[in-house]
C-alpha positions in Angstrom: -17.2 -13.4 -2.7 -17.6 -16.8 -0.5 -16.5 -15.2 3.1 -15.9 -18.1 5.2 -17.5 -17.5 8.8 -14.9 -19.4 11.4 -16.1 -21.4 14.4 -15.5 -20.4 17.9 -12.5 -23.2 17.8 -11.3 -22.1 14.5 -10.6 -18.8 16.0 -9.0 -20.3 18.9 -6.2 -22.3 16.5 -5.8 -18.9 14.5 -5.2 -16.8 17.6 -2.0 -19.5 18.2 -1.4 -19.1 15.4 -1.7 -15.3 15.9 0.9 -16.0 18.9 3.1 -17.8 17.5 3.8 -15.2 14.6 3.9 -12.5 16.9 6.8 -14.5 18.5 9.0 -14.5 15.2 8.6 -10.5 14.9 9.7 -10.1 18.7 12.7 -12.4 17.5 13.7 -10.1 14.7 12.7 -6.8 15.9 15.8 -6.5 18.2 17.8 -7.5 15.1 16.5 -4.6 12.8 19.4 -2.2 12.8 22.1 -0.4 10.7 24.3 -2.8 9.2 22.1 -6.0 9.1 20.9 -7.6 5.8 17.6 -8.4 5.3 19.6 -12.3 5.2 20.5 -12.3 8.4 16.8 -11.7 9.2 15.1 -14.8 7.5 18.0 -17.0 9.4 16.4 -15.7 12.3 12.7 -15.7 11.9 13.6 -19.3 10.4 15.5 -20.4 13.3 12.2 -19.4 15.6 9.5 -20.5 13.7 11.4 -24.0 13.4 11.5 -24.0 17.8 7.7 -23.1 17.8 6.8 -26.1 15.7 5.4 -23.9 13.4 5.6 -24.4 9.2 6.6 -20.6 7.1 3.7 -20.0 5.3 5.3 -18.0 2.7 8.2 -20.5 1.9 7.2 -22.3 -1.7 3.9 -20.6 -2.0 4.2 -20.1 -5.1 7.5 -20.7 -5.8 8.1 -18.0 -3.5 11.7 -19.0 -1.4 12.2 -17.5 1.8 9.7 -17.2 4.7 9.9 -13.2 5.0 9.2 -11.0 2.2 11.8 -7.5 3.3 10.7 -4.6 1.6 12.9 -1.7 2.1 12.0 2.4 1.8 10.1 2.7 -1.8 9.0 -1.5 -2.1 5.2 -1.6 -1.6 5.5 -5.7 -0.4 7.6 -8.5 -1.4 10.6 -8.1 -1.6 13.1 -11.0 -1.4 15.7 -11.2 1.5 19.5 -11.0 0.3 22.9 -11.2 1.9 23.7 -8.2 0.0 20.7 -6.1 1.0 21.9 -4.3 4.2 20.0 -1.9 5.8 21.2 2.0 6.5 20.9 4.7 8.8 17.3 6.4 7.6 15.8 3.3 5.9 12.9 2.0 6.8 11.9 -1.8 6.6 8.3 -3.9 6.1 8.8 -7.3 7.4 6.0 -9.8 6.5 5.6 -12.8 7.7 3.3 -15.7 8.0 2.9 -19.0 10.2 0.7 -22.2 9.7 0.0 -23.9 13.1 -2.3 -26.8 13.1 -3.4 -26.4 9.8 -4.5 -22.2 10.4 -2.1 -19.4 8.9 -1.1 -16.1 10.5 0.3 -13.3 8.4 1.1 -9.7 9.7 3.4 -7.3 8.8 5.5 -4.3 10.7 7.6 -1.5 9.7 10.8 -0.5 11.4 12.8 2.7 11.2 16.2 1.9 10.3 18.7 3.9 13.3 17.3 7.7 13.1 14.7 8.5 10.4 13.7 11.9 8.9 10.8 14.0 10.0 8.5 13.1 6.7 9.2 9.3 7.3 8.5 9.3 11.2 5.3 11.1 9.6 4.5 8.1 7.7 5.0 5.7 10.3 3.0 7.5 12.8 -0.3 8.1 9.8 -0.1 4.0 8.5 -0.4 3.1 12.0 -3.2 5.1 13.4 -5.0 4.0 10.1 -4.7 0.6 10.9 -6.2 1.6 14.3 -8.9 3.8 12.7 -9.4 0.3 10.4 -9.7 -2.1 13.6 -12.1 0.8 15.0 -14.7 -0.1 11.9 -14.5 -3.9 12.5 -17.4 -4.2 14.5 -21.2 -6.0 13.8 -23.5 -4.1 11.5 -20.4 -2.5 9.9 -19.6 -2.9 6.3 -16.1 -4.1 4.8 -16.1 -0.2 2.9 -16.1 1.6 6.0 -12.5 -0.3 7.1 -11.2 0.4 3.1 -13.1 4.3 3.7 -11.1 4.9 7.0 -7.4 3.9 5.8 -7.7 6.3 2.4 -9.7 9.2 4.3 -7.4 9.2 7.2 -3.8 8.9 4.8 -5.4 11.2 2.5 -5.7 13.8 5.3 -2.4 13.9 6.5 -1.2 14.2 2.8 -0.4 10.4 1.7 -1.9 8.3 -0.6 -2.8 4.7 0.3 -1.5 1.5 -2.6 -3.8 0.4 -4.9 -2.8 -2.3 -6.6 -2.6 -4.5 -3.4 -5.1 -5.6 -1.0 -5.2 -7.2 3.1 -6.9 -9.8 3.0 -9.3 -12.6 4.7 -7.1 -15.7 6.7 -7.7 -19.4 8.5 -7.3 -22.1 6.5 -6.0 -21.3 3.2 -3.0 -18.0 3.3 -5.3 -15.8 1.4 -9.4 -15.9 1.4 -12.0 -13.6 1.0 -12.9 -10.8 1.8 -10.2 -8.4 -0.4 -9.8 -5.2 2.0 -8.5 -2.4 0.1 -7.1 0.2 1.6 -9.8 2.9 -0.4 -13.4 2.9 -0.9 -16.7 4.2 0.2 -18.2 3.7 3.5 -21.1 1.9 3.8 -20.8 -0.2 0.9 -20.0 -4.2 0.9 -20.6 -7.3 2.2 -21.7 -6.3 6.4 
């Protein structure tokens, strides 16, 4: 694993880069409702990253087409936006979407509830995000990349959820994906520090 340790001024491009991406989700947020397609979306966060000068990062990687990846209800991640895809009353939605600025990528995601949800999805929301908060809590110096991977599973395991597997987060800066892997499971303690 070759984690690349950025400069002072490479974290000051990625943090506008940071910016500028969380510009595109405050763009589509408002347009996250019952009755749009997960088309009408991409025009949008295309329209704004093409005003912030910004390039899509996940246009053409490979091969990929569109510069969102719309996962709705049961799709872990990337799925493709369509005209035909319109989101419902109850659904819920993971937008992803990533930026390059200057040469330095961005790439978050966020989930929406779709109108009203039920009680076991509000659930869900309300776990994944305060074990992304329990992960940020772990990123600190003389931690170890395990105890961010240990607090997402014990934390969603807890509550009665499991965490995905098969994918990982994942180091940014100058290349869309670079080491370290982050899983969402593992032991504390153990990894690169």
């Amino acid at each position: 694993m070759a984690i690349m340790i950025k400069t002072a001024q490479e974290i000051e491009k990625m943090r506008i880069s940071g910016k500028a991406l969380r510009q595109v989700h405050n763009a589509i947020a408002p347009h996250v409702v019952p009755g749009a397609s997960t088309m009408d979306l991409e025009e949008i966060a295309v329209k704004r990253i093409a005003e912030l000068g910004a390039i899509a990062a996940f246009k053409g990687y490979h091969g990929y087409p569109s510069a969102l990846c719309t996962s709705v209800n049961n799709e872990v991640v990337h799925g493709m936006p369509n005209a035909k895809r319109i989101l419902a009353e109850g659904d819920i939605l993971s937008i992803d979407c990533g930026v390059i600025i200057d040469g330095y990528y961005s790439d978050a995601a966020v989930t929406y509830p779709i109108g009203k949800v039920s009680a076991e999805t509000t659930k869900l929301l309300e776990v994944t995000k305060a074990s992304l908060e329990k992960a940020i809590e772990q990123c600190q110096v003389g931690g170890r990349l395990g105890d961010i991977s240990a607090a997402v599973q014990e934390l969603c395991e807890a509550e009665g959820f499991g965490v995905v597997r098969e994918f990982v987060g994942h180091g940014i800066g100058r290349a869309m994906h670079e080491d370290p892997q982050v899983p969402n499971f593992g032991a504390a303690g153990k990894g690169p520090g």
